[in-house]
PDB file of N, CA, C and O in Angstrom:
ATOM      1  N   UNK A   1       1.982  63.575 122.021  1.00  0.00           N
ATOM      2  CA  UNK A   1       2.688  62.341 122.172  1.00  0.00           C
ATOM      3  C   UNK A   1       1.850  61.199 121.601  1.00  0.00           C
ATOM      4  O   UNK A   1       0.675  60.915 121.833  1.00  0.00           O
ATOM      5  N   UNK A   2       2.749  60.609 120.792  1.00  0.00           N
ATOM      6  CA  UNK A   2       2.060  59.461 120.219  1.00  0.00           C
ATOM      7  C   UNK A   2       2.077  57.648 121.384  1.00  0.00           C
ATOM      8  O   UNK A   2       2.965  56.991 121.926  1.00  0.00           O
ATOM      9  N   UNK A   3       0.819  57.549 121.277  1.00  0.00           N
ATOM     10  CA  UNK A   3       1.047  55.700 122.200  1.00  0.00           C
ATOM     11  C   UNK A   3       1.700  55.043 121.204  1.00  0.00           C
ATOM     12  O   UNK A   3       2.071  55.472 120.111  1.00  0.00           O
ATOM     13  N   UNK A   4       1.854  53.460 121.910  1.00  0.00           N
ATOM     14  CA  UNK A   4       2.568  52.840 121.176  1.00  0.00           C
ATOM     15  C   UNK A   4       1.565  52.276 119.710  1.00  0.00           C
ATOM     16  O   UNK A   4       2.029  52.367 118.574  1.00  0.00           O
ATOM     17  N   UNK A   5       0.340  51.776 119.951  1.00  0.00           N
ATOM     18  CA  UNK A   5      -0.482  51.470 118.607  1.00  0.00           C
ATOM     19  C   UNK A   5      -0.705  52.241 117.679  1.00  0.00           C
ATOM     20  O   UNK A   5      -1.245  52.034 116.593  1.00  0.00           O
ATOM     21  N   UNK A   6      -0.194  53.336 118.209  1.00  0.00           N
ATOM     22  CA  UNK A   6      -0.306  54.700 116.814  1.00  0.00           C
ATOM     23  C   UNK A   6       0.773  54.732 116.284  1.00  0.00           C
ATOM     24  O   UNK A   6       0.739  55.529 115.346  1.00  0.00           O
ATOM     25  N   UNK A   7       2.305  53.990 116.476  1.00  0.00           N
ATOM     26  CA  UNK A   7       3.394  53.793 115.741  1.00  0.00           C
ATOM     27  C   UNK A   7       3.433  52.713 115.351  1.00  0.00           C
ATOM     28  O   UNK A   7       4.171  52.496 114.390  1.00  0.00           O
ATOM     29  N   UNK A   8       2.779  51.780 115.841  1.00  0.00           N
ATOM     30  CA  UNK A   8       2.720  50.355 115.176  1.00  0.00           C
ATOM     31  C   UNK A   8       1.576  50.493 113.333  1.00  0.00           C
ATOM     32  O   UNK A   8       1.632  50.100 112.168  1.00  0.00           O
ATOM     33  N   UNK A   9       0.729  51.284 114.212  1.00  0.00           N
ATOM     34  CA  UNK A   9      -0.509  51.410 112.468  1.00  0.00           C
ATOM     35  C   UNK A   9       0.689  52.566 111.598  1.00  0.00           C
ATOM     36  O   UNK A   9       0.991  52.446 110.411  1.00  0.00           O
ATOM     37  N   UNK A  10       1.133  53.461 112.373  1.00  0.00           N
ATOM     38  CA  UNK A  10       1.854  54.438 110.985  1.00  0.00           C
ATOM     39  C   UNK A  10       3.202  53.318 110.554  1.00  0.00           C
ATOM     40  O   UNK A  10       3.464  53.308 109.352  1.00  0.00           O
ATOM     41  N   UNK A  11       3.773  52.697 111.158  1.00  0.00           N
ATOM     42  CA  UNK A  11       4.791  51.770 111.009  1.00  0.00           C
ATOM     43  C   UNK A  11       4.324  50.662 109.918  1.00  0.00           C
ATOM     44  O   UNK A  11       5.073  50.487 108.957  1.00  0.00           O
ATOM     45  N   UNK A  12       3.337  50.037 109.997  1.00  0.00           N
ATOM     46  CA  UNK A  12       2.394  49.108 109.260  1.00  0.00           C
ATOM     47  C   UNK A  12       1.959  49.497 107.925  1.00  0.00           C
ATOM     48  O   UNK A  12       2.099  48.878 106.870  1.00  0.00           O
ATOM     49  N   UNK A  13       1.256  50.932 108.202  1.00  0.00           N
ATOM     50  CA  UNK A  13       0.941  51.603 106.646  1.00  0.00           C
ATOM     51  C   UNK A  13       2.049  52.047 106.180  1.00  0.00           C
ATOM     52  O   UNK A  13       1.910  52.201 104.967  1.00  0.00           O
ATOM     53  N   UNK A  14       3.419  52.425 106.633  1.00  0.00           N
ATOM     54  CA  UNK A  14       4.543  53.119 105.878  1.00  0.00           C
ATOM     55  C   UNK A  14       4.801  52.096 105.145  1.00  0.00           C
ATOM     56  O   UNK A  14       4.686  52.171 103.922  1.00  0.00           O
ATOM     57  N   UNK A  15       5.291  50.682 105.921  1.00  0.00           N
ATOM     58  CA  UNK A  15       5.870  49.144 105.182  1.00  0.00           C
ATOM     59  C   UNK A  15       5.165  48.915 104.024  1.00  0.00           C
ATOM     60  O   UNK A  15       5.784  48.615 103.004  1.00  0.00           O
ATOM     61  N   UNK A  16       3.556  49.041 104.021  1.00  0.00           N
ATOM     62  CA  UNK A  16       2.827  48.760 102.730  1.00  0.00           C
ATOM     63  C   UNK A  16       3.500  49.706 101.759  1.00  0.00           C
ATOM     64  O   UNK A  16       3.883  49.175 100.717  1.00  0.00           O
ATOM     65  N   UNK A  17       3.660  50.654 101.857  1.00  0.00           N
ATOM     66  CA  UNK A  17       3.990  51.360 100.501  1.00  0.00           C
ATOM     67  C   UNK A  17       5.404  50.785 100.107  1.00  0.00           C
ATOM     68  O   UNK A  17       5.826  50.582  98.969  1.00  0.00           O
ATOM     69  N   UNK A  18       6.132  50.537 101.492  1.00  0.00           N
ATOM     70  CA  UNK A  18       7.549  50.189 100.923  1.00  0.00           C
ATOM     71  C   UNK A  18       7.107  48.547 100.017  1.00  0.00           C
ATOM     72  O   UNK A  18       7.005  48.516  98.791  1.00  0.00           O
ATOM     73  N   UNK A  19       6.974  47.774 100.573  1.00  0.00           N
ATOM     74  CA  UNK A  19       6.633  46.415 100.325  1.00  0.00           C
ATOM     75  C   UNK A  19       5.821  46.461  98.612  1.00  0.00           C
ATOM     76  O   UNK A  19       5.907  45.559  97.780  1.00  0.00           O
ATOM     77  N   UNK A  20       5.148  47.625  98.466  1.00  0.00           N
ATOM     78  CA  UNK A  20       4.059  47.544  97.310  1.00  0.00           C
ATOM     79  C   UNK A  20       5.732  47.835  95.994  1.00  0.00           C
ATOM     80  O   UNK A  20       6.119  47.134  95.059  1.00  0.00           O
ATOM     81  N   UNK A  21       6.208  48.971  96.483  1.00  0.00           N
ATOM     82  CA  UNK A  21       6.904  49.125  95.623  1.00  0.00           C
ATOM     83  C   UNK A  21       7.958  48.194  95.003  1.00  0.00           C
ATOM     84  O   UNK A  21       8.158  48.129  93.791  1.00  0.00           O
ATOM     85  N   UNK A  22       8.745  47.340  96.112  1.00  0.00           N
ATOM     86  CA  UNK A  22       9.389  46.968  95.712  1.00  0.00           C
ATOM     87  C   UNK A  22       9.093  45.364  95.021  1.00  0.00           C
ATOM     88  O   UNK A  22       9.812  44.728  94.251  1.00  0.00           O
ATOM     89  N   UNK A  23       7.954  45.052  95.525  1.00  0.00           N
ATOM     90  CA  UNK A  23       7.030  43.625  94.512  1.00  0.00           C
ATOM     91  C   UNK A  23       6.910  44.303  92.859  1.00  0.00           C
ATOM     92  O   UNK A  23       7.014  43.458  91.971  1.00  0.00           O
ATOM     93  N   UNK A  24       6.691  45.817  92.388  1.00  0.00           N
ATOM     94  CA  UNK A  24       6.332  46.225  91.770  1.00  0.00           C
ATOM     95  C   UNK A  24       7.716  46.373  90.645  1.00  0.00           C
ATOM     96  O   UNK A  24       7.603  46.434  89.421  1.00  0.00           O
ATOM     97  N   UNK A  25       8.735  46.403  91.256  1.00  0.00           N
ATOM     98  CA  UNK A  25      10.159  46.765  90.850  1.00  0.00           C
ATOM     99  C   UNK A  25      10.291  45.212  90.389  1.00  0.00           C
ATOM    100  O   UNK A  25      11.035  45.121  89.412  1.00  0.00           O
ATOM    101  N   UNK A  26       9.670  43.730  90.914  1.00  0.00           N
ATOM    102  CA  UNK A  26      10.881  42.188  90.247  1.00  0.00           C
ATOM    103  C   UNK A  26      10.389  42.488  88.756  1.00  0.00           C
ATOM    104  O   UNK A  26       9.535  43.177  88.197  1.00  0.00           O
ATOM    105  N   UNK A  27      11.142  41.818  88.509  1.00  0.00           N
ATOM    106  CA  UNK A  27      11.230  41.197  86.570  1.00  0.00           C
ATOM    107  C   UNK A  27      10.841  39.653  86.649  1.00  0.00           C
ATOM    108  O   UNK A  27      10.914  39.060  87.725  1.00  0.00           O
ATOM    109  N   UNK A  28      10.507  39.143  85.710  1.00  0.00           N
ATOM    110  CA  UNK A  28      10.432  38.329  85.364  1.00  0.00           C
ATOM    111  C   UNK A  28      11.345  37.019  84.995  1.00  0.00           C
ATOM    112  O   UNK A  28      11.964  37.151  83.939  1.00  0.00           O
ATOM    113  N   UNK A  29      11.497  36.017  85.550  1.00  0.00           N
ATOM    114  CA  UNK A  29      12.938  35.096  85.475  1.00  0.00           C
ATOM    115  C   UNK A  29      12.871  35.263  83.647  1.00  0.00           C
ATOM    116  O   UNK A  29      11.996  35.276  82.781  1.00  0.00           O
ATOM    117  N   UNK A  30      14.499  35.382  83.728  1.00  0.00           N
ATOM    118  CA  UNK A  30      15.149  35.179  81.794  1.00  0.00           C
ATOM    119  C   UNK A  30      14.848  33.989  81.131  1.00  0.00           C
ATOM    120  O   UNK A  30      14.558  34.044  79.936  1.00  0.00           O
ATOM    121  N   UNK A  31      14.878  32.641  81.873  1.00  0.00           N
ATOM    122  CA  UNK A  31      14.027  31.787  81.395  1.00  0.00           C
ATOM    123  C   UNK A  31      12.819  30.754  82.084  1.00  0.00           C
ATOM    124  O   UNK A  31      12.786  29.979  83.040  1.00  0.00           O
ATOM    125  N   UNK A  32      11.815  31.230  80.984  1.00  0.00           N
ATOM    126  CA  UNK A  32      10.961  30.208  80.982  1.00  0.00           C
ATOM    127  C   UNK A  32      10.854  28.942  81.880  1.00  0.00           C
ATOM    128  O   UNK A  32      11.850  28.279  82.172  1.00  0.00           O
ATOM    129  N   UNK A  33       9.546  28.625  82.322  1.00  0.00           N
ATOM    130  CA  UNK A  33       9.709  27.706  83.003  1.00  0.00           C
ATOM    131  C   UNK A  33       9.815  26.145  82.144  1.00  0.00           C
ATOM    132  O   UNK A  33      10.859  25.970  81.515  1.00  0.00           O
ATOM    133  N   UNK A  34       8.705  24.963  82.109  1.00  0.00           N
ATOM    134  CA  UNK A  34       8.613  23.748  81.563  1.00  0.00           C
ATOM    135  C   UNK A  34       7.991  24.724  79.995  1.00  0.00           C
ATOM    136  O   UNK A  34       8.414  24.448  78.872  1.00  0.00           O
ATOM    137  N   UNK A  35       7.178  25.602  80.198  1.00  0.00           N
ATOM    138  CA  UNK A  35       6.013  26.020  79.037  1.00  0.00           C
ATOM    139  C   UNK A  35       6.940  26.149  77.856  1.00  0.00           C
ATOM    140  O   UNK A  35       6.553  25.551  76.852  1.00  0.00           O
ATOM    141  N   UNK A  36       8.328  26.940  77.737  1.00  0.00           N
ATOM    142  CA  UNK A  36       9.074  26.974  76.784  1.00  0.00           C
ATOM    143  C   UNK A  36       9.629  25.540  76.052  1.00  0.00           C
ATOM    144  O   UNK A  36      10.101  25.381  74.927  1.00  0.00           O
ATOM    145  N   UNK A  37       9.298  24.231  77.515  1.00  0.00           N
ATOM    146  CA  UNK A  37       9.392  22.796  76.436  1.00  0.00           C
ATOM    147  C   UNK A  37       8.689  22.804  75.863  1.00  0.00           C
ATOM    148  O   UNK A  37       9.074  22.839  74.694  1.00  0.00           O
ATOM    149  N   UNK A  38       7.385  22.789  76.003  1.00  0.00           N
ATOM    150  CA  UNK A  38       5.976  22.634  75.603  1.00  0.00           C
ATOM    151  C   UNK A  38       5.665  23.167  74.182  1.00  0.00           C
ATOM    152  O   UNK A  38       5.020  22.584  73.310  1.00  0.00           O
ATOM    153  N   UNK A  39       6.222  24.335  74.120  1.00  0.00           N
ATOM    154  CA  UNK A  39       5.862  25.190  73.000  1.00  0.00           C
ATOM    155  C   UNK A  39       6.183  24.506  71.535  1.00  0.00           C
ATOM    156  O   UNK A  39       5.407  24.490  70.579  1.00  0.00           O
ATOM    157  N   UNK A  40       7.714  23.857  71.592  1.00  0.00           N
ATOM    158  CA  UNK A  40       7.979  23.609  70.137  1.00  0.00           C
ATOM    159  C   UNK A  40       6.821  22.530  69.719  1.00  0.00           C
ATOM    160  O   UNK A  40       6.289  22.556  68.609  1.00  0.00           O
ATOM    161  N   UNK A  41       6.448  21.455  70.868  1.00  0.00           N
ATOM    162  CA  UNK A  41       5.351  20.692  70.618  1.00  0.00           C
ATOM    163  C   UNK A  41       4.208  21.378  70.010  1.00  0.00           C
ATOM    164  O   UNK A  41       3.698  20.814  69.042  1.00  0.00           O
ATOM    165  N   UNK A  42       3.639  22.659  70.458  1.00  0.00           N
ATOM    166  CA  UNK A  42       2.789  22.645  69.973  1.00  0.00           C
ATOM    167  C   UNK A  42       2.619  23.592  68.731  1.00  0.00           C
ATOM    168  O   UNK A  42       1.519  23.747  68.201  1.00  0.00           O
ATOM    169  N   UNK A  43       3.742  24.210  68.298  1.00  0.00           N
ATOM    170  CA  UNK A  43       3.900  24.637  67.477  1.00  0.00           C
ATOM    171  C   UNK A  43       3.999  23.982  65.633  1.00  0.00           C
ATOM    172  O   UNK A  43       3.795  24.442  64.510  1.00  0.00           O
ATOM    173  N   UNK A  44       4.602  22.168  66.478  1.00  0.00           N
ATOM    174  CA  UNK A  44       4.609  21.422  65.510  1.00  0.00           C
ATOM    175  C   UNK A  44       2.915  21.147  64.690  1.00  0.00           C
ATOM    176  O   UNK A  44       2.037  20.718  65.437  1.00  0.00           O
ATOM    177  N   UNK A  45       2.617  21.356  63.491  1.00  0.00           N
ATOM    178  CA  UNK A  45       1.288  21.174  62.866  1.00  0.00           C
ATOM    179  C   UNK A  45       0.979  19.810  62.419  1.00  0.00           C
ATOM    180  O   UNK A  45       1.919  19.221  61.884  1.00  0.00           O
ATOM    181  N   UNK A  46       0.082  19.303  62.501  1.00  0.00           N
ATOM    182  CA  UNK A  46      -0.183  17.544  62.290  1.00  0.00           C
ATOM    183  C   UNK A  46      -0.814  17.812  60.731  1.00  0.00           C
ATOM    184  O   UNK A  46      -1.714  18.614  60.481  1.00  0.00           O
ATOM    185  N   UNK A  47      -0.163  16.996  59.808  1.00  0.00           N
ATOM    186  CA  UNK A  47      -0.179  16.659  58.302  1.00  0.00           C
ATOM    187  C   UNK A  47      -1.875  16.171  58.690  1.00  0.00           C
ATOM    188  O   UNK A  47      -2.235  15.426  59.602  1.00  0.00           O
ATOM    189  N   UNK A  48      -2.692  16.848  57.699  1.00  0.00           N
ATOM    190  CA  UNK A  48      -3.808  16.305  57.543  1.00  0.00           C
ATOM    191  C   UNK A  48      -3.257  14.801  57.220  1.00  0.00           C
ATOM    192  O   UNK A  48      -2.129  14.417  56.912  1.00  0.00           O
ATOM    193  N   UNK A  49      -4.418  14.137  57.400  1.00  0.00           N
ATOM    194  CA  UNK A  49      -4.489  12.480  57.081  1.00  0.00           C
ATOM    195  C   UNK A  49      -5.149  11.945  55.820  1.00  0.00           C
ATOM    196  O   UNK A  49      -6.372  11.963  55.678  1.00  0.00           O
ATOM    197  N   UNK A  50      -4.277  11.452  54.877  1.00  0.00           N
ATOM    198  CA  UNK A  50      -4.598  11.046  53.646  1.00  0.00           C
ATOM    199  C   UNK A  50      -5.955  10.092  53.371  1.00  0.00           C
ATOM    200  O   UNK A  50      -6.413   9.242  54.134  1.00  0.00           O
ATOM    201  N   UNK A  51      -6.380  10.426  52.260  1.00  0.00           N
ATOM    202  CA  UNK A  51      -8.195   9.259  52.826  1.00  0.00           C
ATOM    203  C   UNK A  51      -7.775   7.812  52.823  1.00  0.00           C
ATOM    204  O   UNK A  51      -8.388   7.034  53.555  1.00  0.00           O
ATOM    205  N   UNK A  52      -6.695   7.339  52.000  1.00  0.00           N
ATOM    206  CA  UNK A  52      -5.950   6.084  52.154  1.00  0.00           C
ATOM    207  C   UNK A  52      -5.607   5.354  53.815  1.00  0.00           C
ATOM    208  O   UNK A  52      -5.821   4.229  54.267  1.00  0.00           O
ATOM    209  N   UNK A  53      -4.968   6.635  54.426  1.00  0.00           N
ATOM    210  CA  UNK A  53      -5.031   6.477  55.914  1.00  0.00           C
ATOM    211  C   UNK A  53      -6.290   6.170  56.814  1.00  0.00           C
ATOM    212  O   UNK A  53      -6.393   5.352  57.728  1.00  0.00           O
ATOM    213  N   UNK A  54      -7.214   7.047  56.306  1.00  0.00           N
ATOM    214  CA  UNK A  54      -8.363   7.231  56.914  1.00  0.00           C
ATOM    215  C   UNK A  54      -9.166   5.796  57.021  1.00  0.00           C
ATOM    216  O   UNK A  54      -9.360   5.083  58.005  1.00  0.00           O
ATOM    217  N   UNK A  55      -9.568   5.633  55.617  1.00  0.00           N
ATOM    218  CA  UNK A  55      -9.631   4.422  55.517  1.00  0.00           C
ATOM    219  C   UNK A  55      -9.312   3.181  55.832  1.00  0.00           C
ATOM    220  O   UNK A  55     -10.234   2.375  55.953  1.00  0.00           O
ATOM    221  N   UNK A  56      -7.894   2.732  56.043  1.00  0.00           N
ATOM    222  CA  UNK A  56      -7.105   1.544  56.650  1.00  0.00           C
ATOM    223  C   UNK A  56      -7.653   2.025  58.280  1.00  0.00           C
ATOM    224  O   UNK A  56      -8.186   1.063  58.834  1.00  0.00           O
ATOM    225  N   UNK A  57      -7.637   3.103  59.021  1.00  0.00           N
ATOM    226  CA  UNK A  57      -8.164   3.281  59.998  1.00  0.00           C
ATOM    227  C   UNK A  57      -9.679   2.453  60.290  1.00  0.00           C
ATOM    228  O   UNK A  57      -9.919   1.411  60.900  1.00  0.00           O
ATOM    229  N   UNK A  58     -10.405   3.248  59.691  1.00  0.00           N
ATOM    230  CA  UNK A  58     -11.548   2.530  60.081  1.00  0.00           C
ATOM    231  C   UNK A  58     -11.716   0.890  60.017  1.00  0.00           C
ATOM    232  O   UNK A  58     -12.425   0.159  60.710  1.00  0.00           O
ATOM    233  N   UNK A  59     -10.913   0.609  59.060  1.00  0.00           N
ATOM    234  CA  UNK A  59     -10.509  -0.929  58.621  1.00  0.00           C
ATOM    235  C   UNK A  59     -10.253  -1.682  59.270  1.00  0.00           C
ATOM    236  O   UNK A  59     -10.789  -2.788  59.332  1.00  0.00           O
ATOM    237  N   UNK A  60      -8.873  -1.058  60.288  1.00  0.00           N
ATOM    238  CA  UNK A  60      -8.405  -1.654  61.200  1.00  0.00           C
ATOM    239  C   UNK A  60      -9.759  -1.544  62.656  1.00  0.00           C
ATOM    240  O   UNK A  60      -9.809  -2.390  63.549  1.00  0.00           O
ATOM    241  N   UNK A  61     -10.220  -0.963  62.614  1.00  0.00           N
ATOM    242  CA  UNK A  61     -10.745  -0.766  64.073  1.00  0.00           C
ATOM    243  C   UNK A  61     -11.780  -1.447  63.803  1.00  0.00           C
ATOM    244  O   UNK A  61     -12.474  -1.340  64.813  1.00  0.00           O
ATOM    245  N   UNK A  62     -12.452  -2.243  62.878  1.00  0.00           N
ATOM    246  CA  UNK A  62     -13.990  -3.053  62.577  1.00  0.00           C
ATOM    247  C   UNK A  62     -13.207  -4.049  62.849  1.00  0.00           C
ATOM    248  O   UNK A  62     -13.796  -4.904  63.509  1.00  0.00           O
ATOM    249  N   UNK A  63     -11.498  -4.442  62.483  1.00  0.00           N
ATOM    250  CA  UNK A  63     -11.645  -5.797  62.577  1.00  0.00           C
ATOM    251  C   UNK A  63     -10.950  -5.531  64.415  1.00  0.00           C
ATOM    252  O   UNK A  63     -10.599  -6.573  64.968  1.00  0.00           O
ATOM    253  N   UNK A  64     -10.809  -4.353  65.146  1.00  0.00           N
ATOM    254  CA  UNK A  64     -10.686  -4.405  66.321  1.00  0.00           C
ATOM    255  C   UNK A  64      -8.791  -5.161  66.562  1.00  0.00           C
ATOM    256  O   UNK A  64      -8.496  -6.193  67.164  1.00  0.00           O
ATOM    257  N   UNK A  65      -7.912  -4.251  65.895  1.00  0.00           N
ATOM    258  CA  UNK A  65      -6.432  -4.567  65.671  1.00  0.00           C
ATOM    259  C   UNK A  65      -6.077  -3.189  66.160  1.00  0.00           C
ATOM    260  O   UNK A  65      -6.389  -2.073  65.744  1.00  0.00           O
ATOM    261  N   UNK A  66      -4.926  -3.818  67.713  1.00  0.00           N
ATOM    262  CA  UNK A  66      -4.254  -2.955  68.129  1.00  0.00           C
ATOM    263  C   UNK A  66      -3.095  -3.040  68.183  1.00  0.00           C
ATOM    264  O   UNK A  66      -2.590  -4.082  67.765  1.00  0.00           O
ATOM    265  N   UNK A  67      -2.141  -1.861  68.775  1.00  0.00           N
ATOM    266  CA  UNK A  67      -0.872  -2.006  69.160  1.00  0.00           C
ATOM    267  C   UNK A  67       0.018  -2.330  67.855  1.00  0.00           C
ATOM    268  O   UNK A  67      -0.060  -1.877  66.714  1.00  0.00           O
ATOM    269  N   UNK A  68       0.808  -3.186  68.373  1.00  0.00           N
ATOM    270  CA  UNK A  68       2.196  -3.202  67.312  1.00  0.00           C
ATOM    271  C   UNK A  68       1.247  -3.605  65.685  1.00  0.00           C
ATOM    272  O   UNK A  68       1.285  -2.931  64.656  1.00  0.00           O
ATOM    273  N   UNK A  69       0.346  -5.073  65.949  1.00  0.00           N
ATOM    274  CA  UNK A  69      -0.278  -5.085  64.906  1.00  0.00           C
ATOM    275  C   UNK A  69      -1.180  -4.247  64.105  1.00  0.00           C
ATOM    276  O   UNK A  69      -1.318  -4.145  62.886  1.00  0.00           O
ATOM    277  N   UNK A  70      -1.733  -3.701  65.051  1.00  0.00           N
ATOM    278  CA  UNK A  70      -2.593  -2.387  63.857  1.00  0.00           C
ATOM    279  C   UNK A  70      -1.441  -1.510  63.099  1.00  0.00           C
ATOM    280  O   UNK A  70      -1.562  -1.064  61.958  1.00  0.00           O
ATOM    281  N   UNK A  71      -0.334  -1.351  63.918  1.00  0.00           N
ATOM    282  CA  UNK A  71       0.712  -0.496  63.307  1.00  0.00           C
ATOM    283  C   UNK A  71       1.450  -0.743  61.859  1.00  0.00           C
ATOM    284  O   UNK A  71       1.806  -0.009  60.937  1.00  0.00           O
ATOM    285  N   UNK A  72       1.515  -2.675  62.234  1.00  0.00           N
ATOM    286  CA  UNK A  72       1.455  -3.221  61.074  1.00  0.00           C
ATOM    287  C   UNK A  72       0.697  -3.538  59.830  1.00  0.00           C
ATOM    288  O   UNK A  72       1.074  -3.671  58.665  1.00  0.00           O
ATOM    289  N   UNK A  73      -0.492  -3.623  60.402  1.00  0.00           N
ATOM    290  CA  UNK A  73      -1.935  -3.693  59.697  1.00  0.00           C
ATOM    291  C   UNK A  73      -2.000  -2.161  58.784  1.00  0.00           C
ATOM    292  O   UNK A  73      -2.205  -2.198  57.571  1.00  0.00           O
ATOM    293  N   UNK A  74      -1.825  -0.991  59.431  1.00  0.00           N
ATOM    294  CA  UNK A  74      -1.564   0.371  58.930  1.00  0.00           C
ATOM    295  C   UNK A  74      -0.613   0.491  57.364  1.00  0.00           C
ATOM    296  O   UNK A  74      -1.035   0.817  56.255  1.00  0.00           O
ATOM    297  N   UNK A  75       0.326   0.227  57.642  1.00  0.00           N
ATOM    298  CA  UNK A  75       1.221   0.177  57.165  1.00  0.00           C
ATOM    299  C   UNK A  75       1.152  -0.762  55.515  1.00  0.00           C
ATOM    300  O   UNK A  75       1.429  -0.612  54.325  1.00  0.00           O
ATOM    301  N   UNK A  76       0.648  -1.647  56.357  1.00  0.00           N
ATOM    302  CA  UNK A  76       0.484  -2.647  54.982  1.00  0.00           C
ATOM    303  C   UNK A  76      -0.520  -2.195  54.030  1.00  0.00           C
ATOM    304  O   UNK A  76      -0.564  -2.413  52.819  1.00  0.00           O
ATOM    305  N   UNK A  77      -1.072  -1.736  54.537  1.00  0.00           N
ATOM    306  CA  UNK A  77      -3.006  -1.353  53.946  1.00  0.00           C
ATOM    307  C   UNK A  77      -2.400  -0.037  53.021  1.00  0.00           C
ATOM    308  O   UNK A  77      -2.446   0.147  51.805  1.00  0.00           O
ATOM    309  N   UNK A  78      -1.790   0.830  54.164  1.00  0.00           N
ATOM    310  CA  UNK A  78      -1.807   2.455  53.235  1.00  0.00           C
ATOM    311  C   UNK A  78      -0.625   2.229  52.008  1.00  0.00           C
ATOM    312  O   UNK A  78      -0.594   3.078  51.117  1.00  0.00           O
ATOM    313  N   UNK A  79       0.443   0.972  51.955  1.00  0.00           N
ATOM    314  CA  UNK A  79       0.817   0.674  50.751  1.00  0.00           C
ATOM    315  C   UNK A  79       0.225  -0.042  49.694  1.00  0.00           C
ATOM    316  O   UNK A  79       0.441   0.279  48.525  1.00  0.00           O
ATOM    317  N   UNK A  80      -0.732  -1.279  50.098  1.00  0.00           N
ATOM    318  CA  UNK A  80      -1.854  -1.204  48.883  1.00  0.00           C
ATOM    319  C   UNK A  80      -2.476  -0.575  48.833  1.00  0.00           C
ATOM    320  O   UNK A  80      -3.419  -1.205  48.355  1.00  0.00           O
ATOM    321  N   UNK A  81      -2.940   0.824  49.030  1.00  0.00           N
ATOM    322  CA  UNK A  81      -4.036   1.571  48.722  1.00  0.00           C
ATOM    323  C   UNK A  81      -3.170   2.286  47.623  1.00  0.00           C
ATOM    324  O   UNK A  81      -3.593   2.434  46.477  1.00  0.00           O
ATOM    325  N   UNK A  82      -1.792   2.773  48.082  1.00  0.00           N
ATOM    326  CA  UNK A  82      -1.060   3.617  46.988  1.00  0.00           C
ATOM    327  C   UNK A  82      -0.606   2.856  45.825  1.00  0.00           C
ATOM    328  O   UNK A  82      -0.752   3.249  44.667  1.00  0.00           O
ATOM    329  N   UNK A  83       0.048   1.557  46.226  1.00  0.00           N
ATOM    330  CA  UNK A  83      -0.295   0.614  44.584  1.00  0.00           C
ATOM    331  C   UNK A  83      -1.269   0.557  43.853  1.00  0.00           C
ATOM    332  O   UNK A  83      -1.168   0.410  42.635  1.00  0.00           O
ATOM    333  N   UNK A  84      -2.604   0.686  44.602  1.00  0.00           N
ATOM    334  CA  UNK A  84      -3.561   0.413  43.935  1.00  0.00           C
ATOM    335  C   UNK A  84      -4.239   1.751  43.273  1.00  0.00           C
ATOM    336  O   UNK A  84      -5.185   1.696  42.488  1.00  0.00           O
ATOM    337  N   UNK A  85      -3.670   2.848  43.670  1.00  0.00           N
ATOM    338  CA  UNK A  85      -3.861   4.437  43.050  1.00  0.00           C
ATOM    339  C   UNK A  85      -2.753   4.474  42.215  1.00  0.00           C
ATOM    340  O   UNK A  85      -2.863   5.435  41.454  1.00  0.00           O
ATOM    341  N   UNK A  86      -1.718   3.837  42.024  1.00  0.00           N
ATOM    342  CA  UNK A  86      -0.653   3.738  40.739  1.00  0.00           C
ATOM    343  C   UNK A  86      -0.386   3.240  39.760  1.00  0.00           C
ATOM    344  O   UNK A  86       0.495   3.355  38.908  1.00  0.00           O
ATOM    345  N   UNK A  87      -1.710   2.314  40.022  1.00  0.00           N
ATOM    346  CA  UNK A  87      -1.851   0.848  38.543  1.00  0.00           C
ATOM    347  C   UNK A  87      -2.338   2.268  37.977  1.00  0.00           C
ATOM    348  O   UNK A  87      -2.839   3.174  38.642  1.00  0.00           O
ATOM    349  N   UNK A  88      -2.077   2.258  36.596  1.00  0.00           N
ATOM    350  CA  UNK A  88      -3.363   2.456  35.419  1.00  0.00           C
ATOM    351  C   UNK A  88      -4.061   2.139  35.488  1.00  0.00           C
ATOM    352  O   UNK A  88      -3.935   1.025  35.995  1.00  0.00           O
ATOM    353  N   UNK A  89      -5.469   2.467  35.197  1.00  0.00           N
ATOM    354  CA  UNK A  89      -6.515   1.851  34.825  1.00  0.00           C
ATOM    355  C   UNK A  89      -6.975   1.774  33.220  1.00  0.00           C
ATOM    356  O   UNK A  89      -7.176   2.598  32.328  1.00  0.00           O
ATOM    357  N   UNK A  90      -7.023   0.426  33.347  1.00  0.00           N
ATOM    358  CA  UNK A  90      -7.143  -0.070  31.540  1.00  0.00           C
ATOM    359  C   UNK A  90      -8.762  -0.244  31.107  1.00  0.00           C
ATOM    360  O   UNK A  90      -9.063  -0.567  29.958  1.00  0.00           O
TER     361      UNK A  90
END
């Protein structure tokens, strides 16, 4: 005759096997969580930066120009740099 703590431990170790198996049986949700937003981001590749760019960069940041104006400052600079790579030189 079995006591009662000797059906509680065989009761306890039977559940583990049941319990192991059936954690062992889920799948995986069909979709993705946030990471599948994430991905096209990082999949996107960043255009190296032209030395024209590079340049107006450092340009802008000696004379210490932020925000909308550096954007403007950017902008203006990396089109004279390309006028100024399109003159001929005589």
């Amino acid at each position: 005759m079995m006591n009662i703590s000797s059906r509680v431990a065989a009761t306890a170790f039977a559940s583990l096997f049941l319990i192991s198996s059936a954690f062992a049986q889920t799948t995986a949700p069909a979709t993705p969580a946030p990471a599948a937003k994430a991905a096209p981001a990082e999949k996107k590749a960043e255009k190296p930066r032209s030395a024209e760019s590079l340049e107006c960069s450092k340009e802008a940041d000696t004379k210490g120009v932020h925000g909308k104006e550096r954007k403007k400052f950017m902008s203006e600079c990396k089109k004279a740099a390309k006028d100024a790579a399109a003159k001929p030189k005589t």
